[in-house]
C-alpha positions in Angstrom: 1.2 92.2 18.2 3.4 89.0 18.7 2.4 87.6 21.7 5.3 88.1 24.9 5.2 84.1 25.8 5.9 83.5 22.2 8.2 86.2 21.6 10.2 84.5 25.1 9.9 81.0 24.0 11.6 81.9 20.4 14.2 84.0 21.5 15.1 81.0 24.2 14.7 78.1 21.7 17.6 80.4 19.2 19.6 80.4 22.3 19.6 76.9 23.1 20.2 75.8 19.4 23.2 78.4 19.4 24.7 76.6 22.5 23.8 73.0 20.9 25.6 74.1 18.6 28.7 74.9 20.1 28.6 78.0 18.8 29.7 80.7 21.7 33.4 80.9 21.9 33.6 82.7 25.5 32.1 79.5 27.1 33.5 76.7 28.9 31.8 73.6 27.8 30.9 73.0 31.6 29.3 76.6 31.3 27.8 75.7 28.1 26.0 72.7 29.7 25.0 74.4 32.9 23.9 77.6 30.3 22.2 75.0 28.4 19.8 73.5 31.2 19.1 76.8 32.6 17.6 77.7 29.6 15.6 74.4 29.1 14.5 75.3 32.5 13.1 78.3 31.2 11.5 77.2 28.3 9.8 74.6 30.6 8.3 77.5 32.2 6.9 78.9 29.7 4.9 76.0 29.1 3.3 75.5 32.5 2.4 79.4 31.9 0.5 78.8 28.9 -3.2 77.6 28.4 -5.6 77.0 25.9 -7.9 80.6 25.3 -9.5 81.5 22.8 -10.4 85.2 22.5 -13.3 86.1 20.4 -14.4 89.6 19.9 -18.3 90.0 18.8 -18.9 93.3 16.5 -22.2 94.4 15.6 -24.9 97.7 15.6 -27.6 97.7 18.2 -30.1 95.2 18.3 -28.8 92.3 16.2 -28.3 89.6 19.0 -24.8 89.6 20.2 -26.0 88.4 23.6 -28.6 85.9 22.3 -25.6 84.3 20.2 -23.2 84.2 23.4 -25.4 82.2 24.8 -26.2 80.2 22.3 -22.6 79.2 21.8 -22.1 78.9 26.0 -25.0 76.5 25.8 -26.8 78.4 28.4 -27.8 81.7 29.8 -24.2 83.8 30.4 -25.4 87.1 28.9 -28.2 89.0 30.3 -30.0 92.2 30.8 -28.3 92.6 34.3 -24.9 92.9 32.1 -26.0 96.5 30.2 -23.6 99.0 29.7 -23.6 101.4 32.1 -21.4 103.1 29.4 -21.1 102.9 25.5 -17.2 102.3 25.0 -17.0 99.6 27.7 -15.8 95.9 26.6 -18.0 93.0 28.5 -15.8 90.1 28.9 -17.1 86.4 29.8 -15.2 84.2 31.2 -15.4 80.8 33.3 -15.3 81.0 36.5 -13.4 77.9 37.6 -10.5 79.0 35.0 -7.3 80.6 36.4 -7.2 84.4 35.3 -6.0 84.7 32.1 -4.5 88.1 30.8 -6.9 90.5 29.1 -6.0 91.7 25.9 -5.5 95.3 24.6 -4.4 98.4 26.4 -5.5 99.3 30.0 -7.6 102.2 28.4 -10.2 100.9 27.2 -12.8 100.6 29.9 -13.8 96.5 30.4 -15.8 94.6 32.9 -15.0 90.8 33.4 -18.5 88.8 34.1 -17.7 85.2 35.0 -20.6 82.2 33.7 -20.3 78.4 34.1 -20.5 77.5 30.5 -18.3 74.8 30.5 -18.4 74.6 26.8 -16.8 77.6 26.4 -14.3 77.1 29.8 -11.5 78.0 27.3 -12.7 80.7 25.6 -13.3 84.4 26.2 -15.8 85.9 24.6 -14.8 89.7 24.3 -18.9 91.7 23.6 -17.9 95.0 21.8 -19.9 98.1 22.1 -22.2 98.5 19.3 -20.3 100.1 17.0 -23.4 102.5 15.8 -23.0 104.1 19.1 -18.9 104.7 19.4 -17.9 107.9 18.3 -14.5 110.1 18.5 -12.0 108.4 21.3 -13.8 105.4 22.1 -14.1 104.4 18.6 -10.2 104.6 18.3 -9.4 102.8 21.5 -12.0 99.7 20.9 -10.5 99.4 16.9 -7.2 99.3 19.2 -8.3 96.4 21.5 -9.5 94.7 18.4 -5.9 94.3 17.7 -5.3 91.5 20.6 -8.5 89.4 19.9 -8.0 86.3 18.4 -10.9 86.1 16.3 -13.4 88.6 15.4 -17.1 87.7 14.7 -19.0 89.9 12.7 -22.3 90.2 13.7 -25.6 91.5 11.3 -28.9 90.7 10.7 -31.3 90.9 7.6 -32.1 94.6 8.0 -29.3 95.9 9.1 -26.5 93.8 6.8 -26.6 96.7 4.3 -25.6 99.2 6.5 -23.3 101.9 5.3 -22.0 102.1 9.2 -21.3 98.6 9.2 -19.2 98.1 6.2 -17.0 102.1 7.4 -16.0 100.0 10.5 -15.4 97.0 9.1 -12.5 98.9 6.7 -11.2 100.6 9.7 -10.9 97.2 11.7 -6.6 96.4 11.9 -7.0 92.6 12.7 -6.1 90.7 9.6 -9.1 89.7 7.3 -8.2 86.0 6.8 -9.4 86.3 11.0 -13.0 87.0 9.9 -16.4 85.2 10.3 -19.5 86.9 9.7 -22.8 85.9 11.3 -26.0 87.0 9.8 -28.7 86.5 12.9 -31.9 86.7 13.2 -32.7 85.1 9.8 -36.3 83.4 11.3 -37.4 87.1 10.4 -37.3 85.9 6.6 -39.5 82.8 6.9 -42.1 84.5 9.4 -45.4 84.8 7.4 -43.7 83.1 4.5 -44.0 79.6 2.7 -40.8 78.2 3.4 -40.1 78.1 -0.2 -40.6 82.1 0.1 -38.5 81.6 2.9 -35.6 80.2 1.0 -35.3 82.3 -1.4 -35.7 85.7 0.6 -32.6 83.8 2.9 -30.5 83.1 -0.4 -31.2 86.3 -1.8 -29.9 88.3 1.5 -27.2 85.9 1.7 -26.2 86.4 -2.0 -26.2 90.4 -1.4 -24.2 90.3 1.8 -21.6 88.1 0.1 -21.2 90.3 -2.9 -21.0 93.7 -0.3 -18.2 91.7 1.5 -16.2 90.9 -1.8 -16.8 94.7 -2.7 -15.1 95.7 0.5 -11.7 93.5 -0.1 -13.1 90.7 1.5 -12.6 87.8 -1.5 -14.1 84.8 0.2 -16.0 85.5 3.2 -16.9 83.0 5.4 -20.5 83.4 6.3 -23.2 81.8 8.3 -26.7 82.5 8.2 -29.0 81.4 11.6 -31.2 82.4 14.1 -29.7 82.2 17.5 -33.0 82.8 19.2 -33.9 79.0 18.4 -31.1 77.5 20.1 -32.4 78.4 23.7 -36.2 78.2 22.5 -36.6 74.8 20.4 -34.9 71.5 20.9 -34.6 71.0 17.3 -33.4 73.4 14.7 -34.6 74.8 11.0 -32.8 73.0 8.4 -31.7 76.2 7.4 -30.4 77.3 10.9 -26.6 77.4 10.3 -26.3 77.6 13.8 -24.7 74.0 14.7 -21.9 74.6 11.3 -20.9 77.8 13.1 -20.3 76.7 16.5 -18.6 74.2 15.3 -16.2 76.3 13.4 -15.9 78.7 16.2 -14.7 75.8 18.5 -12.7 74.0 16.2 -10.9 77.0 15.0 -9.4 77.3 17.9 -8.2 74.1 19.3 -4.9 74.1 17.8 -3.7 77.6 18.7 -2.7 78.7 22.0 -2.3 81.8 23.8 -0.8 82.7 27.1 -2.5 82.3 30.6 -0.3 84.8 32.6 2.0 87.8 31.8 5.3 86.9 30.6 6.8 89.8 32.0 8.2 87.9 35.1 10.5 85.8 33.1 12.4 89.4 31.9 15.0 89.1 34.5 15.7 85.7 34.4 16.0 85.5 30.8 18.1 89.2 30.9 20.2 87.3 33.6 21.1 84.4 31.4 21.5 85.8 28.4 23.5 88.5 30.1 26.1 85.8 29.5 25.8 86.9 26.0 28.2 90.3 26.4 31.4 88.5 26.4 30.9 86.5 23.5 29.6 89.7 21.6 32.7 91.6 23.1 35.3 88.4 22.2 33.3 88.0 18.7 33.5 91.8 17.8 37.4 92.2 18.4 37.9 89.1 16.5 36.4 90.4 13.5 38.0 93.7 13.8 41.6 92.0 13.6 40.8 90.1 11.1 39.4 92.7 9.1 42.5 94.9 9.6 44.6 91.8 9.2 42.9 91.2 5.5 43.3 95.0 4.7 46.6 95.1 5.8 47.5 91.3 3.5 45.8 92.8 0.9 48.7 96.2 1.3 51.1 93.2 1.3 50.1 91.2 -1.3 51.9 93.0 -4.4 55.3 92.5 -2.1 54.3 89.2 -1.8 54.0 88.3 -4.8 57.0 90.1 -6.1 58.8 88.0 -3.8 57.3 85.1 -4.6 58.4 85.3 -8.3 61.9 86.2 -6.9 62.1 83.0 -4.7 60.8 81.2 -8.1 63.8 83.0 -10.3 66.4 81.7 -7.9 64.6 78.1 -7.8 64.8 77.9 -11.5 68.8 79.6 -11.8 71.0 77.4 -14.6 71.7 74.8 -12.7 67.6 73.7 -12.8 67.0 74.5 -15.9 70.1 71.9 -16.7 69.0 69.4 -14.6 65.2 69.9 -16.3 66.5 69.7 -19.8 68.5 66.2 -19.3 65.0 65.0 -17.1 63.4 65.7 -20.3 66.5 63.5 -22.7 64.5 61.1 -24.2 67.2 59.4 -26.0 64.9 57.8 -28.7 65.4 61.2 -30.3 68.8 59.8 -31.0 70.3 57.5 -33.7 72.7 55.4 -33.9 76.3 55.9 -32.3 74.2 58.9 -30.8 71.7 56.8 -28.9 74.1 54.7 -27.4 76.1 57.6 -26.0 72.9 59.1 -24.6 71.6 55.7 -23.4 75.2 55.3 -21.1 75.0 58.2 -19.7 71.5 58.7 -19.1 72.2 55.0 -17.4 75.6 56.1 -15.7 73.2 59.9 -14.2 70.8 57.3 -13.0 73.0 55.2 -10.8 74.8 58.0 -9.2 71.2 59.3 -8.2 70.7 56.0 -6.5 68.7 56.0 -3.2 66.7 59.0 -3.6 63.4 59.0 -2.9 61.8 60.4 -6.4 63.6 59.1 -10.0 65.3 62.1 -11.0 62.9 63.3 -13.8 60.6 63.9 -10.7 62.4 65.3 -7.9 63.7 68.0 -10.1 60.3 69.6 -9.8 60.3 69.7 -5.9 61.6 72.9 -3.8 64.9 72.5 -2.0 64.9 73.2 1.5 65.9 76.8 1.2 63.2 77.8 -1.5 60.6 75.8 0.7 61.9 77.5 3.8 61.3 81.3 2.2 57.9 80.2 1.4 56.8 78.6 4.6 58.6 82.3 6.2 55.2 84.3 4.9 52.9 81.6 6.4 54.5 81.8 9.4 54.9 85.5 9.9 50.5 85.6 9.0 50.1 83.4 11.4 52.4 84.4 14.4 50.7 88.2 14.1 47.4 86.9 14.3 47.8 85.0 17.1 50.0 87.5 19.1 46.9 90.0 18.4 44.2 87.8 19.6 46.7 86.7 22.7 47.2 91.2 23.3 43.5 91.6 23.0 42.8 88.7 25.4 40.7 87.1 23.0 38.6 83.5 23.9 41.2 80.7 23.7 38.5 78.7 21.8 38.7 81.3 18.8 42.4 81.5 18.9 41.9 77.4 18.3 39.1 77.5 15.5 41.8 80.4 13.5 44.5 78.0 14.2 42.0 75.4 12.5 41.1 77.6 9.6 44.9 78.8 8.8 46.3 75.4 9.2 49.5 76.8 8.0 51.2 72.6 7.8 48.3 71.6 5.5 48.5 75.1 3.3 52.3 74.8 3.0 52.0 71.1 2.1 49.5 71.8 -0.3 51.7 74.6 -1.9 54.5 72.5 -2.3 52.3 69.2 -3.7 50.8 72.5 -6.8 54.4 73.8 -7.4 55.4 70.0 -8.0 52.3 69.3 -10.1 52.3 71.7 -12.1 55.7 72.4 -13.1 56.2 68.5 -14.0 52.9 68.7 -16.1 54.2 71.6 -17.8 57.4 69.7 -18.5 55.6 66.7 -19.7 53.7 68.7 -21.8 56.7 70.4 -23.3 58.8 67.4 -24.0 56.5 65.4 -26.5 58.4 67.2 -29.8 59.6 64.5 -31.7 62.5 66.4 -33.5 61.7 65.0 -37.1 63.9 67.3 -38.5 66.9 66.9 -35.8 66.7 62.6 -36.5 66.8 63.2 -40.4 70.0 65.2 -39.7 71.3 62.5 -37.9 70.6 59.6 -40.5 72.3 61.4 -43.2 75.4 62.1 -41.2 75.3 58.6 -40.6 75.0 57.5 -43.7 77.7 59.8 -45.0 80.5 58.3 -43.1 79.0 54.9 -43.7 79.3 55.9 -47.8 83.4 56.9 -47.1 84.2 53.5 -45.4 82.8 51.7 -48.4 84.6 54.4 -51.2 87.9 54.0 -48.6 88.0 49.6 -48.4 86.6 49.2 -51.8 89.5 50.4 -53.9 89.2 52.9 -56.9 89.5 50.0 -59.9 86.1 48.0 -58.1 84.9 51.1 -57.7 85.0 52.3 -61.6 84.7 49.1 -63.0 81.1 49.3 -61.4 80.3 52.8 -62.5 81.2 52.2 -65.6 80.1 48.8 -66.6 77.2 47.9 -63.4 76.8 44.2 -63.4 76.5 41.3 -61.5 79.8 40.2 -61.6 81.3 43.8 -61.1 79.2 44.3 -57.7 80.8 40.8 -56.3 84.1 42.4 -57.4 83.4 45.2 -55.3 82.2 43.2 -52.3 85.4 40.8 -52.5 87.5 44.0 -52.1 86.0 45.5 -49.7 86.2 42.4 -47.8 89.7 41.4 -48.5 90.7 45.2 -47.7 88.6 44.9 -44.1 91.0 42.1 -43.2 93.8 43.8 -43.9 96.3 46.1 -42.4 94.5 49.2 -44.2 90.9 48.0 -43.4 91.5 47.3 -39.7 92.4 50.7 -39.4 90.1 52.0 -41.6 87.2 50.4 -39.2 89.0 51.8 -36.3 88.8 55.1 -37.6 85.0 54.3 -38.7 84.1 53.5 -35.5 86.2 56.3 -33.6 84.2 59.0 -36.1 80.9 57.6 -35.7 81.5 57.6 -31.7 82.6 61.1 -31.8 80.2 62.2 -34.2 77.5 60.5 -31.8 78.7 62.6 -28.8 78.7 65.8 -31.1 75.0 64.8 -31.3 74.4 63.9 -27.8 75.4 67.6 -27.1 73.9 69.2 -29.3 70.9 67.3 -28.0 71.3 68.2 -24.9 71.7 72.2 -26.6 68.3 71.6 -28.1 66.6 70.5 -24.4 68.2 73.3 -22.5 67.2 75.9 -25.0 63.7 74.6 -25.3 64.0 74.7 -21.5 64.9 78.1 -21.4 62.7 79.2 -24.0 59.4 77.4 -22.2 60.9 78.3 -18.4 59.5 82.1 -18.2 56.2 80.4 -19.0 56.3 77.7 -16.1 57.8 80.6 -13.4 54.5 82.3 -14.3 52.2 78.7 -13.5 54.4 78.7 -10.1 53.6 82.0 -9.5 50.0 81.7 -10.3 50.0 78.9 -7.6 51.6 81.3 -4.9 48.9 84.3 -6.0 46.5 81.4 -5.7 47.9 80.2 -2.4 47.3 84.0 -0.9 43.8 84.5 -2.2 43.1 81.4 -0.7 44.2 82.5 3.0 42.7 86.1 2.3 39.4 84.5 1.1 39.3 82.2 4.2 40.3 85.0 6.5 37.2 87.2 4.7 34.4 84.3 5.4 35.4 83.3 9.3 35.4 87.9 9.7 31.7 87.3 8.0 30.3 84.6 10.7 31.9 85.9 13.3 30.2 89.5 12.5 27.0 87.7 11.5 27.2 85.4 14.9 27.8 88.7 16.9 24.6 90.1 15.2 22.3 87.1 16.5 23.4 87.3 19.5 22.9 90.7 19.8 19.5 90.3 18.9 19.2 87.6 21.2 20.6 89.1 24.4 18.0 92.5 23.4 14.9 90.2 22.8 14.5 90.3 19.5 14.1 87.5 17.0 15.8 86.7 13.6 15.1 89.8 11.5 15.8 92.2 14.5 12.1 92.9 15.6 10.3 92.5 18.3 
């Protein structure tokens, strides 16, 4: 049984790390504090309530020397004959006589009698002399195995002919205290070296020894700790038998207990303080309950919502991305090294003319294509809101602690969640794009080069005249190529050529602009072909986006529930796993 000083002193130190940390949302932080001391107050008590006591229990049959062993230990006479039972189920109890009354363990009905000594070895200890348990039979028997529940340690007490006694070994079994809490004592050993050699002596001692240990281990008891001594010698010789174990065993006894302690006085009279502070407890358990329970029909009714949401989402997304986007993400894309020649230079003055009129925005334009406009930002930011506003018109009807209204504010932190949404729709819709726009177009520049060269071939056929022309065909030479070139350049600086190169160059310009737009054909329908794609990454982000509130909203419901549990447990007395 847990012990009502410590069951006090942990259920007060949970309390005063739960207000350390800030933890109780119904209190003021003046409240807090003044809640706070109160309780270190408390705890203060406890320890001026508590002393150092050890209780020891002695067990044993009739005649084996309980009393001679008490006072062996005390250091002096504190048992006598005067102390008999004047019935077989009473429990003697020795204690000091200058000590303040310490509480006696076990129930009320087991019949005890207190006899004080002045054995101020022992001033801390009570030494608790069972009846023998030989003689307990029926009731009595059950209510001393009961008191043995509350002693601290339990001495088992034997000698050499009565360590092998069937009775001894039935009531050990039956004993509840745990068995780590044993010590067994086996007195009156002297009996083996009377008569004897002491040789003779020493080997009858280790041979009883032996058999009690391996009766011990038979009963469950895997490594007994066992003294063998004679506590008759103690009060009649000033120095021991080496083999008196007498000195190891008090020592044991003593030592065992010096670093436990036990309570001095009831605990009891602390009930109605502690109920009084932690009586403080129902409105946090009331404010912490409620919350949970809107959150949780908050999340179930999101989670009704969240198909609509999304299906709006995706229809905010379709108007975003309407032809006029998926222009302005196809020309973002116009690389114009795609183009060649006469082509090239009509994409490279345009791209150049779209980039001045774009002057003075913030982004270059093959960026800020990617960002929501106000409106699509605005329908976004409307679903936020509308979450947020219910919540906090619910916790407002409900009257629920300003403090949790702040630390939901804190987790929802709609400004951050909308920036973030915005920053994921930009990301990933311009690495999409990037991603996309890498195709060189082998195909497309070939095309271009042998359009190119075409025209290139008719101004040469046109200013080289048809005599250069055959005369190289049909007799290629030297002399017949400079023939050629000499035309052609006497025709370029003619009439005929100048207008020939007009027309060259008023060709090549158009056919460079026919290029350019079917370029810009390509890029859009690539765009259009890749844009159902990137509407489902945006989309992802937005499902993403309302997982993320619904998984928030899930984990504050959880602590607030799991807080509301502690403290329950707290403001009934009970400790972490709900027990007493």
């Amino acid at each position: 049984m847990t012990n009502p000083i410590e069951q006090h002193r942990v259920r007060l130190e949970q309390t005063l790390d739960l207000l350390r940390k800030g933890g109780l949302y119904s209190l003021s932080a003046k409240n807090r504090k003044t809640m706070e001391t109160e309780t270190e107050k408390l705890i203060g008590k406890l320890g001026a309530m508590e002393a150092r006591y050890l209780t020891i229990g002695l067990v044993g049959g009739t005649g084996v020397g309980k009393s001679t062993l008490m006072n062996a230990l005390a250091g002096e006479v504190i048992a006598s004959t005067s102390h008999r039972r004047p019935h077989t189920d009473r429990v003697l109890i020795y204690r000091h006589e200058d000590t303040d009354t310490p509480p006696i363990p076990g129930s009320v009905d087991v019949p005890r009698r207190e006899v004080l000594h002045q054995g101020d070895s022992i001033r801390r200890i009570l030494l608790c002399d069972l009846p023998d348990f030989d003689s307990l039979v029926g009731e009595h028997r059950e209510r001393v195995l009961h008191f043995m529940e509350h002693l601290d340690l339990l001495l088992w007490v034997t000698s050499p002919e009565k360590y092998a006694d069937k009775k001894f070994y039935d009531f050990l079994l039956e004993a509840p205290k745990s068995k780590e809490n044993f010590t067994f004592v086996l007195n009156k050993v002297d009996l083996l070296f009377q008569g004897e050699t002491l040789e003779k002596g020493y080997e009858q001692l280790k041979l009883a020894t032996t058999r009690f240990n391996a009766l011990l281990k038979e009963k469950g008891i895997a490594e007994p700790v066992l003294f063998a001594l004679a506590s008759q010698e103690v009060s009649e010789r000033e120095t021991l038998s080496p083999w008196n174990q007498f000195p190891a065993f008090r020592q044991h006894v003593l030592r065992e207990r010096n670093a436990r302690q036990i309570s001095a006085i009831k605990a009891q009279n602390l009930d109605v303080e502690i109920q009084s502070l932690t009586s403080l407890f129902e409105k946090e358990i009331q404010n912490l309950e409620n919350a949970g329970r809107i959150l949780g029909e908050t999340i179930k009714e999101l989670e009704e919502k969240r198909p609509d949401w999304i299906q709006t989402g995706k229809e905010i997304i379709d108007r975003w991305f309407g032809i006029e986007i998926q222009e302005k993400i196809s020309l973002s894309q116009g690389d114009p090294s795609r183009l060649v020649g006469p082509g090239f230079g009509v994409a490279t003055l345009l791209f150049s003319f779209g980039k001045q009129t774009s002057q003075g925005s913030e982004r270059q334009p093959g960026f800020s294509v990617f960002e929501p406009p106000e409106q699509i930002s605005k329908a976004f930011h409307h679903r936020y809101a509308w979450l947020e506003d219910h919540l906090s018109h619910r916790f407002l009807n409900e009257n629920i602690s300003p403090l949790l209204r702040e630390r939901l504010k804190e987790i929802m932190d709609i400004p951050r969640r909308f920036e973030n949404l915005g920053e994921a729709f930009f990301q990933s819709a311009h690495a999409y794009a990037e991603e996309r726009r890498r195709s060189p177009l082998w195909g497309f520049r070939f095309f271009q080069w042998v359009i190119y060269g075409f025209i290139f071939a008719a101004l040469l056929l046109s200013t080289g005249g048809e005599d250069a022309w055959r005369s190289l065909f049909l007799t290629p030479s030297g002399g017949a190529f400079m023939d050629l070139l000499l035309s052609i350049i006497g025709t370029l600086f003619s009439t005929t050529g100048l207008a020939a190169l007009g027309s060259f160059l008023i060709i090549n310009l158009g056919t460079g602009f026919i290029f350019y737009r079917r370029y810009r054909n390509i890029l859009l329908r690539k765009t259009q072909k890749n844009i159902g794609r990137l509407k489902e990454i945006l989309t992802r982000v937005w499902m993403d986006s309302v997982e993320a509130i619904l998984k928030d909203l899930a984990l504050f419901e959880a602590q607030l529930l799991s807080q509301k549990a502690d403290i329950s447990r707290l403001q009934k007395g009970k400790g972490p796993g709900g027990k007493r």
